[in-house]
Biopython code that builds the backbone (N, CA, C, O; Angstrom):
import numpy as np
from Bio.PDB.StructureBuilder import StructureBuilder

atoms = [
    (1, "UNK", "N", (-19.802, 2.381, -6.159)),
    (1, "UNK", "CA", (-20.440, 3.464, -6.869)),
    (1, "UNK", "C", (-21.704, 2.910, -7.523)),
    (1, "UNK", "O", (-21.664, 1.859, -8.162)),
    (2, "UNK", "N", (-22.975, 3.709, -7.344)),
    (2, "UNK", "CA", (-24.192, 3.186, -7.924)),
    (2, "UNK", "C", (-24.479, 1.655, -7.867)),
    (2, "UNK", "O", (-24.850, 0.872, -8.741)),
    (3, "UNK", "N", (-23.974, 1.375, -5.620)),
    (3, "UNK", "CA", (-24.113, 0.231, -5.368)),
    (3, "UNK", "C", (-23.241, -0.948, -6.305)),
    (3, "UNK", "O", (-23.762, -2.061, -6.243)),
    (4, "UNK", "N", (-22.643, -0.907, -6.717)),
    (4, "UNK", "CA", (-21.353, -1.659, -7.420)),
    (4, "UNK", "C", (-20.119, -1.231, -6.369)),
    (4, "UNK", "O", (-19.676, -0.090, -6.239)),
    (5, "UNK", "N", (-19.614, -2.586, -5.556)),
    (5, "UNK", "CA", (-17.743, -2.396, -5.425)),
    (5, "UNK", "C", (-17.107, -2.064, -6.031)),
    (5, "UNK", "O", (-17.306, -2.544, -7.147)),
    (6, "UNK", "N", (-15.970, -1.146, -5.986)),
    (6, "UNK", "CA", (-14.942, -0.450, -6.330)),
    (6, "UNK", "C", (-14.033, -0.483, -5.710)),
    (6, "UNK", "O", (-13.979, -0.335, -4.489)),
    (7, "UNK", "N", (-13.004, -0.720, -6.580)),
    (7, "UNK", "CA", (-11.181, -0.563, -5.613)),
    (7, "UNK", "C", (-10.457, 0.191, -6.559)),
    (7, "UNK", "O", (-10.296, 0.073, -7.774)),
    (8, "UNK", "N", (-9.937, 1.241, -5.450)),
    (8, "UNK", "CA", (-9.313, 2.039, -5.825)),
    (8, "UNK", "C", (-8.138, 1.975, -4.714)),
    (8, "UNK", "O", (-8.110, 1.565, -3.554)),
    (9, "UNK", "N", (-6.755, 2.817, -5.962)),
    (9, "UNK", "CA", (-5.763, 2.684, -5.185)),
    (9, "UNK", "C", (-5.008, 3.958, -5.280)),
    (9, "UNK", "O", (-4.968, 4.363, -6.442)),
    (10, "UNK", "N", (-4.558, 4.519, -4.649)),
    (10, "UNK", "CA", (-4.160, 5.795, -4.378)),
    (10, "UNK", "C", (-2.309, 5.653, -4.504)),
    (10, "UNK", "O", (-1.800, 5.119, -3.519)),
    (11, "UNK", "N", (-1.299, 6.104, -5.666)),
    (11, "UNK", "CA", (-0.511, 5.921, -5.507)),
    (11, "UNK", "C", (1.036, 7.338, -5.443)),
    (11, "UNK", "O", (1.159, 8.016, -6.463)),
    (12, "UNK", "N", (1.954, 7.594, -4.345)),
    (12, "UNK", "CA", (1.849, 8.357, -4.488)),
    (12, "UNK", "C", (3.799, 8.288, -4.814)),
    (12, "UNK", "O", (4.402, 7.384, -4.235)),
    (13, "UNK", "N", (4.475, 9.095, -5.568)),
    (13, "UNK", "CA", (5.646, 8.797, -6.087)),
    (13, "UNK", "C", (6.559, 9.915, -5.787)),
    (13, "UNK", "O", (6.139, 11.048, -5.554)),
    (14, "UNK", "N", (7.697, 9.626, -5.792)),
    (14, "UNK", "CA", (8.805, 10.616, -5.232)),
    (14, "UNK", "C", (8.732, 11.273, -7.299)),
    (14, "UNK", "O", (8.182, 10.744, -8.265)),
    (15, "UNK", "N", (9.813, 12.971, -7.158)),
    (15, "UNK", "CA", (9.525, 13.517, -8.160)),
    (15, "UNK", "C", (10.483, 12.801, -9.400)),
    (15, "UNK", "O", (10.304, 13.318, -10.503)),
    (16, "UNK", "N", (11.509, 11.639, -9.348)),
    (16, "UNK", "CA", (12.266, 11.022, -10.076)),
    (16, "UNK", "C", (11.858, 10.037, -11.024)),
    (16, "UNK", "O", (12.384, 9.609, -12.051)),
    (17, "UNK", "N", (10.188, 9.637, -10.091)),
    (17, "UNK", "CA", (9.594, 8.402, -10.656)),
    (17, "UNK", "C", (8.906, 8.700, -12.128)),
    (17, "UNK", "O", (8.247, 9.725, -12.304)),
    (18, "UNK", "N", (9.075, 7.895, -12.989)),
    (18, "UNK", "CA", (9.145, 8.142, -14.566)),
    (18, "UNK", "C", (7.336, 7.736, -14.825)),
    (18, "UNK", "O", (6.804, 7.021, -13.975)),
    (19, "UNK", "N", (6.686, 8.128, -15.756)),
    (19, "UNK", "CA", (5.258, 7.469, -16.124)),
    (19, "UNK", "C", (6.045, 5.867, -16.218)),
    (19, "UNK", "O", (5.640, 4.963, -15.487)),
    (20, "UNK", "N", (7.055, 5.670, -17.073)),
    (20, "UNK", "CA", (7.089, 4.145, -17.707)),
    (20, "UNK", "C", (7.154, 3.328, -16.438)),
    (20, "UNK", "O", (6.688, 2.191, -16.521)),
    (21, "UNK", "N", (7.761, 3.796, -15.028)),
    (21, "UNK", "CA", (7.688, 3.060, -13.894)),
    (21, "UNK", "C", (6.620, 2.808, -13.349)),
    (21, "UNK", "O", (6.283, 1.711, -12.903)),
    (22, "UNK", "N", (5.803, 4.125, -13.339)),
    (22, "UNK", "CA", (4.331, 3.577, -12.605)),
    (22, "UNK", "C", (3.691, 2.798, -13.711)),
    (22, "UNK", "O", (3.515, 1.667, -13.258)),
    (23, "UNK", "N", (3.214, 2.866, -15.074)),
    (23, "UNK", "CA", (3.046, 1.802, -15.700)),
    (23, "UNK", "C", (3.167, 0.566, -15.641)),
    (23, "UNK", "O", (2.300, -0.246, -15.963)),
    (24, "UNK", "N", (4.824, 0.201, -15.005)),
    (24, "UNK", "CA", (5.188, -0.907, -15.224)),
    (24, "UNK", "C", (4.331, -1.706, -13.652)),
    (24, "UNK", "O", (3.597, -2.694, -13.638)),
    (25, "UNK", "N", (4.827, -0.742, -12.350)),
    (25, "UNK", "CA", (3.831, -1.196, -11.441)),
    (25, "UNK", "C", (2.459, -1.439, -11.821)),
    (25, "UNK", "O", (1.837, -2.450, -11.496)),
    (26, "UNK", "N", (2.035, -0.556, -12.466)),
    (26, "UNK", "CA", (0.437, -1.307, -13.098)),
    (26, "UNK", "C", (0.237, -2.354, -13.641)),
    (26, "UNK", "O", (-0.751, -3.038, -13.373)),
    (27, "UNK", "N", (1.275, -2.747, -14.652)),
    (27, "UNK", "CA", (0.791, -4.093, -15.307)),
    (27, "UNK", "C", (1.602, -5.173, -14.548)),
    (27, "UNK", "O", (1.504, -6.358, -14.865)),
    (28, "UNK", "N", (2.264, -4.826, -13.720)),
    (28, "UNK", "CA", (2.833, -5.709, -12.648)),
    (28, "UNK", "C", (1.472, -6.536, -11.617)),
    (28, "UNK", "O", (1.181, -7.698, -11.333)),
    (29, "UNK", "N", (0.908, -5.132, -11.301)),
    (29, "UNK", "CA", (0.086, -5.434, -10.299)),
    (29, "UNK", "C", (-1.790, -5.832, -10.736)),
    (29, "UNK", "O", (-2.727, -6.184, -10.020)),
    (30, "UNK", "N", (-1.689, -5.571, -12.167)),
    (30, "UNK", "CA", (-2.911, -6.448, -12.716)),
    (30, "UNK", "C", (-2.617, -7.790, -13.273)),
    (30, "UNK", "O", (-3.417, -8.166, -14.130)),
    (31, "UNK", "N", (-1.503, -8.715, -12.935)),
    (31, "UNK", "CA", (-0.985, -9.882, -13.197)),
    (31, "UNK", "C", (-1.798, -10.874, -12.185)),
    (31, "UNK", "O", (-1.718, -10.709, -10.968)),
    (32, "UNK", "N", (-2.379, -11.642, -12.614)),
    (32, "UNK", "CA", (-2.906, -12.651, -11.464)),
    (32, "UNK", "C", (-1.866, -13.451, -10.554)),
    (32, "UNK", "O", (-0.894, -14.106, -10.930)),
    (33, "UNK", "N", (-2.313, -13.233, -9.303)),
    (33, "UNK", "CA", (-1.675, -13.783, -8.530)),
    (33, "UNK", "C", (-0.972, -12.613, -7.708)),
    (33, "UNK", "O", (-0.487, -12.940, -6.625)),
    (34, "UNK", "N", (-0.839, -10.907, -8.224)),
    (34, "UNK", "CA", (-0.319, -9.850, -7.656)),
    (34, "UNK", "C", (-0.729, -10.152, -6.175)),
    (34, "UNK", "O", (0.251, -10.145, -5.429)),
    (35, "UNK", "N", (-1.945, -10.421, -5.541)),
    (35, "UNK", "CA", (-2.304, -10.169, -4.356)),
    (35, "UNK", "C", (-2.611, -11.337, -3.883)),
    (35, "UNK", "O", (-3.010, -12.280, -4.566)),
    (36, "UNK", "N", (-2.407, -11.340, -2.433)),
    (36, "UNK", "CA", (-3.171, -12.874, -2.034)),
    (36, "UNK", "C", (-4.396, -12.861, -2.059)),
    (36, "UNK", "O", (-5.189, -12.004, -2.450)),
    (37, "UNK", "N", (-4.536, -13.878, -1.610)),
    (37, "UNK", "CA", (-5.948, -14.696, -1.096)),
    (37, "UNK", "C", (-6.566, -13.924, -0.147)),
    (37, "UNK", "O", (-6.413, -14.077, 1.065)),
    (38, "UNK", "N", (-7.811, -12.444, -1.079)),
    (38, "UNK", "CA", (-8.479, -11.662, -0.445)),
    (38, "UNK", "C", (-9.173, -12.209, 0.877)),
    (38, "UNK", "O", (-9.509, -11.641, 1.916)),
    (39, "UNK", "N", (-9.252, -13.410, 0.483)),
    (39, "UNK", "CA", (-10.533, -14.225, 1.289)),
    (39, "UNK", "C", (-10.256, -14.748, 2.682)),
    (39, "UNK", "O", (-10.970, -14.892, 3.675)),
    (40, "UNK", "N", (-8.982, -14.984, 2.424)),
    (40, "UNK", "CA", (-7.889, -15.491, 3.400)),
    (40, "UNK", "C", (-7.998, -14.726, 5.113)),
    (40, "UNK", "O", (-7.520, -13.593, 5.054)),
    (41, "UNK", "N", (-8.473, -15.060, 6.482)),
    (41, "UNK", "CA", (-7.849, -14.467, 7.261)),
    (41, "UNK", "C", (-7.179, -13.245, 7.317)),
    (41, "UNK", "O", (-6.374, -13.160, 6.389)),
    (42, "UNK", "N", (-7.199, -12.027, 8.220)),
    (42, "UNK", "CA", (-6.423, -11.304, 8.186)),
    (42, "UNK", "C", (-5.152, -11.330, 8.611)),
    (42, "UNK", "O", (-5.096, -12.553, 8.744)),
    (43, "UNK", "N", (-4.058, -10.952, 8.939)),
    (43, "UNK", "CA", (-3.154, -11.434, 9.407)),
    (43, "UNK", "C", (-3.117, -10.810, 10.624)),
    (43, "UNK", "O", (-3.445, -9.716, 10.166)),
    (44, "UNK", "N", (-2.978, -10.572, 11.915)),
    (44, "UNK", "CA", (-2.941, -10.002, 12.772)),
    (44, "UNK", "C", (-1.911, -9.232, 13.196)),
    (44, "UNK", "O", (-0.723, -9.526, 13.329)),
    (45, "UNK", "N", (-2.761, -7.728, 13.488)),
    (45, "UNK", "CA", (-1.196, -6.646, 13.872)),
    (45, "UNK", "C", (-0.846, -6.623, 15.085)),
    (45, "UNK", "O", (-1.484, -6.396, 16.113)),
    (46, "UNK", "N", (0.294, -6.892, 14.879)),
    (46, "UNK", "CA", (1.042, -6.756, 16.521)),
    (46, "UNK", "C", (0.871, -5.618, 17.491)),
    (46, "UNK", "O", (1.302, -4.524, 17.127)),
    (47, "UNK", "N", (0.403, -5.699, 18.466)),
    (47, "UNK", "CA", (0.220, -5.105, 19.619)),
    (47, "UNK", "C", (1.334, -3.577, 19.790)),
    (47, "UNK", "O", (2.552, -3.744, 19.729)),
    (48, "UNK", "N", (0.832, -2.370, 19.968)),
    (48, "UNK", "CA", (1.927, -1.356, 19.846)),
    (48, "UNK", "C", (1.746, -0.895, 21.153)),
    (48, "UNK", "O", (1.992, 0.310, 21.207)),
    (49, "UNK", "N", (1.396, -1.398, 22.288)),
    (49, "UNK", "CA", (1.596, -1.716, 23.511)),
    (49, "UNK", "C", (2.881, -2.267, 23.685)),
    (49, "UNK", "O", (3.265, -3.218, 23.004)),
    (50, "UNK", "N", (3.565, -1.734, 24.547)),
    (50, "UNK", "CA", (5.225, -2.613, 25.371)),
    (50, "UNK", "C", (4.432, -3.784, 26.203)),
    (50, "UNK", "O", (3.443, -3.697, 26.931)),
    (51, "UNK", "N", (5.288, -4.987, 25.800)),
    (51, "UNK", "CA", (5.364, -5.827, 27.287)),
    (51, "UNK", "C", (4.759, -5.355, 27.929)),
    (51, "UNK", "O", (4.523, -4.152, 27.817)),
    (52, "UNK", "N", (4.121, -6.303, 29.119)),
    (52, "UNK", "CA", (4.192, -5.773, 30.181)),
    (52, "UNK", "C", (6.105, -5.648, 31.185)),
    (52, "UNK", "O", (6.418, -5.102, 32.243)),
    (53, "UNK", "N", (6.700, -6.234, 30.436)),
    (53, "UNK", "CA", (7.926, -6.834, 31.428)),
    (53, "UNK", "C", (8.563, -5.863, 30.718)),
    (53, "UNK", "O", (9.769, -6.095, 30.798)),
    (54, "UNK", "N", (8.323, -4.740, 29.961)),
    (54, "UNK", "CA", (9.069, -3.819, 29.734)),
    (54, "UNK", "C", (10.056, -2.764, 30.148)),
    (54, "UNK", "O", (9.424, -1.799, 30.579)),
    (55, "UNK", "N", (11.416, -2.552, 30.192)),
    (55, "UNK", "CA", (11.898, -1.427, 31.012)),
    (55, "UNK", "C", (12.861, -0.546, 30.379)),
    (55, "UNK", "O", (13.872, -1.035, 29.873)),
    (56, "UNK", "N", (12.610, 0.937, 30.352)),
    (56, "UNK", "CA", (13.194, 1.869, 29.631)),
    (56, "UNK", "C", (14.495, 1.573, 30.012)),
    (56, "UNK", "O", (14.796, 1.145, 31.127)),
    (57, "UNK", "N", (15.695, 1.914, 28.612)),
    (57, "UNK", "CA", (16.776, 1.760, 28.629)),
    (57, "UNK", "C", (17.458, 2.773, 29.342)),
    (57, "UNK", "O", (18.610, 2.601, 29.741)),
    (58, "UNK", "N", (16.637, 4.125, 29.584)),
    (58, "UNK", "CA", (17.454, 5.387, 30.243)),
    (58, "UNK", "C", (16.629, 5.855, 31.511)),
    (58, "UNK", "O", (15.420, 6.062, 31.400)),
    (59, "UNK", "N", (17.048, 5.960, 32.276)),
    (59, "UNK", "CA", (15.806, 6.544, 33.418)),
    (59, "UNK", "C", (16.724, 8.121, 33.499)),
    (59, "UNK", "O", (17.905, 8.439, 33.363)),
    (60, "UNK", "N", (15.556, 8.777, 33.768)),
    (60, "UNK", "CA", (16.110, 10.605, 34.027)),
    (60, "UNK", "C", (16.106, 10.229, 35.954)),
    (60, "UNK", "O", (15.545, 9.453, 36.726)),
    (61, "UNK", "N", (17.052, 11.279, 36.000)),
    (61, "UNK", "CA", (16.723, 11.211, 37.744)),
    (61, "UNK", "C", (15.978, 11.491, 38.034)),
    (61, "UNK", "O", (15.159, 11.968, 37.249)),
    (62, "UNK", "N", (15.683, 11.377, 39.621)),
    (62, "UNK", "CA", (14.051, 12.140, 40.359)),
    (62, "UNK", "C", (14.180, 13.699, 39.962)),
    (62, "UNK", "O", (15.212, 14.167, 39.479)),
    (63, "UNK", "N", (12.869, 14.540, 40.251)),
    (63, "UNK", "CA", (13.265, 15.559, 40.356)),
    (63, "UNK", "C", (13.802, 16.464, 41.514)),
    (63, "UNK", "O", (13.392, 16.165, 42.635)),
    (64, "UNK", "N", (14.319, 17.106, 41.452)),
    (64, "UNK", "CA", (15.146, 18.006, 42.993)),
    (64, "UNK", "C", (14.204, 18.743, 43.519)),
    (64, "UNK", "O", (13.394, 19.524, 43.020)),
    (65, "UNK", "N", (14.535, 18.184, 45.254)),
    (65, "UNK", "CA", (13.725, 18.829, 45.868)),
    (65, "UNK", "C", (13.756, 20.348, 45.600)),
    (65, "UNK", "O", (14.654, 21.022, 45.096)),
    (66, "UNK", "N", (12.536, 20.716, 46.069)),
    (66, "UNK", "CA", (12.209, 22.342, 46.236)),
    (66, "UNK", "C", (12.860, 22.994, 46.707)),
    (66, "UNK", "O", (13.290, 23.947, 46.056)),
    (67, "UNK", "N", (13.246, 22.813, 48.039)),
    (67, "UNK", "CA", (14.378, 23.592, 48.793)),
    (67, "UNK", "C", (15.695, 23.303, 48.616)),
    (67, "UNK", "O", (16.205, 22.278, 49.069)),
    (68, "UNK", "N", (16.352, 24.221, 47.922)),
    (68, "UNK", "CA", (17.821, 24.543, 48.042)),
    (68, "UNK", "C", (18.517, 24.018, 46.517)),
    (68, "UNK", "O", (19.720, 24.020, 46.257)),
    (69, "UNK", "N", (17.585, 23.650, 45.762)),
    (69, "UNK", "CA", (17.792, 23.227, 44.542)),
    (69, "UNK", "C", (17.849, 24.705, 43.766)),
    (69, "UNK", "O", (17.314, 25.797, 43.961)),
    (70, "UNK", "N", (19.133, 23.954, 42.413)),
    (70, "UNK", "CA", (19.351, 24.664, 41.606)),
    (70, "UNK", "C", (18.456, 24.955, 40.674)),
    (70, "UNK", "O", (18.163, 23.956, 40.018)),
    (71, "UNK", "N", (17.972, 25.799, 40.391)),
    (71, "UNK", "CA", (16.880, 25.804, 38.989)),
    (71, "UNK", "C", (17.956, 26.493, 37.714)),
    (71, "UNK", "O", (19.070, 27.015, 37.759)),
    (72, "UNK", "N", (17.038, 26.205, 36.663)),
    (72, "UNK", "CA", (17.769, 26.875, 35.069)),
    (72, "UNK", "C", (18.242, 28.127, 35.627)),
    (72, "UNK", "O", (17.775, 28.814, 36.536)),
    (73, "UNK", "N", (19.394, 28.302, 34.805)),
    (73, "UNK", "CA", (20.269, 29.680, 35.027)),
    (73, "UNK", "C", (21.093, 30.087, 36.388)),
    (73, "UNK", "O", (21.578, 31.164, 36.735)),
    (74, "UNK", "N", (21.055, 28.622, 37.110)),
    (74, "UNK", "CA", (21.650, 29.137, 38.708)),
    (74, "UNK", "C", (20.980, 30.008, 39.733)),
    (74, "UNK", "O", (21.390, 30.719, 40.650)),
    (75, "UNK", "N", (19.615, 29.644, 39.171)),
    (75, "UNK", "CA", (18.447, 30.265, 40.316)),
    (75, "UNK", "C", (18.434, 29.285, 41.263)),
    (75, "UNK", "O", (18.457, 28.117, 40.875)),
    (76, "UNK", "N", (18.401, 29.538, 42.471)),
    (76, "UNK", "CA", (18.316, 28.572, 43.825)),
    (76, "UNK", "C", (17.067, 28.699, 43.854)),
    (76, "UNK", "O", (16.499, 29.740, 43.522)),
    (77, "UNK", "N", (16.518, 27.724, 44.228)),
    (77, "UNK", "CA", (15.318, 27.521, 45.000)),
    (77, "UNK", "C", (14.563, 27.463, 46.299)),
    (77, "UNK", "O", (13.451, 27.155, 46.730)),
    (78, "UNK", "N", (16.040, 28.037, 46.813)),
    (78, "UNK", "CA", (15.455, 27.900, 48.864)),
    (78, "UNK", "C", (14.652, 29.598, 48.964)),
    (78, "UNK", "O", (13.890, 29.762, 49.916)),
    (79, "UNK", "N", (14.815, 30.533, 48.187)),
    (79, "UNK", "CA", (14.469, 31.920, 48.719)),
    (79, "UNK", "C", (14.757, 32.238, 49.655)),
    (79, "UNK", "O", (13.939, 32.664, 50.471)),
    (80, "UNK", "N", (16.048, 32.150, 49.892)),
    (80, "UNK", "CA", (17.086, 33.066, 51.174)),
    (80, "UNK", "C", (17.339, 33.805, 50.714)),
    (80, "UNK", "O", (18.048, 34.655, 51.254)),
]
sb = StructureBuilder()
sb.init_structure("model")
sb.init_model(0)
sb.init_chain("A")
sb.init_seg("    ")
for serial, (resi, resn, name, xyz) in enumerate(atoms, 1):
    if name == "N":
        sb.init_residue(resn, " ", resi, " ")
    sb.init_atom(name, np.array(xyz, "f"), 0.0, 1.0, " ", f" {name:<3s}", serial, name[0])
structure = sb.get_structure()
């Protein structure tokens, strides 16, 4: 703001949580040492890509051929 850094933190609480709790997270978290070493490396996020050597635990069957297959409700599909 007006070229000055700013950190801000957005915190958001279930309806049980008391002022004296978020307080206490506040002066918890203005304690030196609350955070690491800004400076530090990032840590790297793991890939939310599968393996490549990945294989689904369930396979659905193929789908049924066109002709003579059952469709929803016991509709046939040959049109005889």
């Amino acid at each position: 703001m007006n070229g000055q850094a700013r950190q801000y933190s957005h915190v958001y609480a279930m309806p049980h949580v008391t002022r004296e709790t978020v307080d206490a997270l506040i002066a918890d978290l203005a304690q030196p040492g609350a955070f690491p070493d800004q400076d530090a490396a990032p840590t790297p996020v793991p890939s939310k890509r599968p393996p490549s050597d990945a294989r689904p635990l369930v396979t659905s069957p193929p789908p049924a051929a066109a002709s003579g297959s059952a469709l929803p409700g016991g509709i046939r599909g040959d049109r005889r």
